[in-house]
C-alpha positions, 0 to 999 in steps of 0.5 A: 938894465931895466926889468923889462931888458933883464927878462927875456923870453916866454918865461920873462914875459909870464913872470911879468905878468904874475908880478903885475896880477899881484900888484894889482891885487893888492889895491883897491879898486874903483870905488872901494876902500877895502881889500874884500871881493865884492859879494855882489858887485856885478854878479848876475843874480841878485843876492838875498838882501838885493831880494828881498827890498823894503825887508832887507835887514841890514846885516851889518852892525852899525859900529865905528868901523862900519860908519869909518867905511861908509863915510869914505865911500860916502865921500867918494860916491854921494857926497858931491850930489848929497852934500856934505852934510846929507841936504842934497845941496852938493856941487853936481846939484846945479849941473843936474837941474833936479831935486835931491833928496835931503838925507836928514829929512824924516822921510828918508830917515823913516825909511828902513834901512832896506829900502836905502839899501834897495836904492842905493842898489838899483839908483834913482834918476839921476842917481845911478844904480850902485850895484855893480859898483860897490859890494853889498857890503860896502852898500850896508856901510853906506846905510850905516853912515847916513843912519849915523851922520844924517839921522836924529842922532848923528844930525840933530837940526 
């Protein structure tokens, strides 16, 4: 007898439904690579950080946890226009027919980790806005990553 026979009724039904709201809880949503809520993602005012821009301080140390994480969401989100290696060389390139910013570059290296925040938040054609996507935090571990891979030290070219 399967479950959906064995539970009858109102109270079957509702039991059903906890099981499966539970089960959902238990998984990653779209995009993401962790089990935290989303700070921001969708909420309809703007944090702080989201802000306060270009002087947004990135709020999360650049650790081995942090460049892990962002590295998946990297993977997942960026790596097939960004390339694997940051260059902008990814296989969506052609498709889009547009220049994609190299990440190893000095411009963007220089940049402040707010302003790489605020972009990844708000997207750049033809890049989307990431905001309602990705939690800020899960945002701030993507800075990490391309911080840590792409710039003088993480990719030394």
């Amino acid at each position: 007898m399967g479950l959906v026979q064995k539970h009858t009724g109102r109270r079957g039904m509702l039991a059903l439904f906890l099981a499966a709201l539970l089960g959902m809880a238990s998984c990653a949503g779209p995009g993401r690579t962790d089990n935290a809520a989303p700070s921001s993602a969708g909420s309809p005012s703007p944090s702080a950080a989201e802000s306060a821009g270009a002087k947004a301080q990135n709020p999360v140390p650049r650790d081995d946890h942090s460049v892990s994480l962002g590295r998946a969401i990297y993977a997942k989100n960026c790596q097939s226009c960004h390339g694997p290696r940051g260059r902008g060389d990814g296989p969506a390139v052609g498709r889009l027919n547009v220049d994609m910013p190299d990440l190893t570059s000095e411009s963007v290296q220089s940049d402040s980790d707010g302003t790489l925040f605020n972009v990844i938040t708000k997207g750049s054609k033809p890049m989307p806005a990431y905001r309602k996507l990705l939690s800020e935090e899960q945002r701030w571990h993507v800075v990490n990553y391309v911080r840590s891979a792409f710039g003088k030290q993480g990719n030394p070219s």
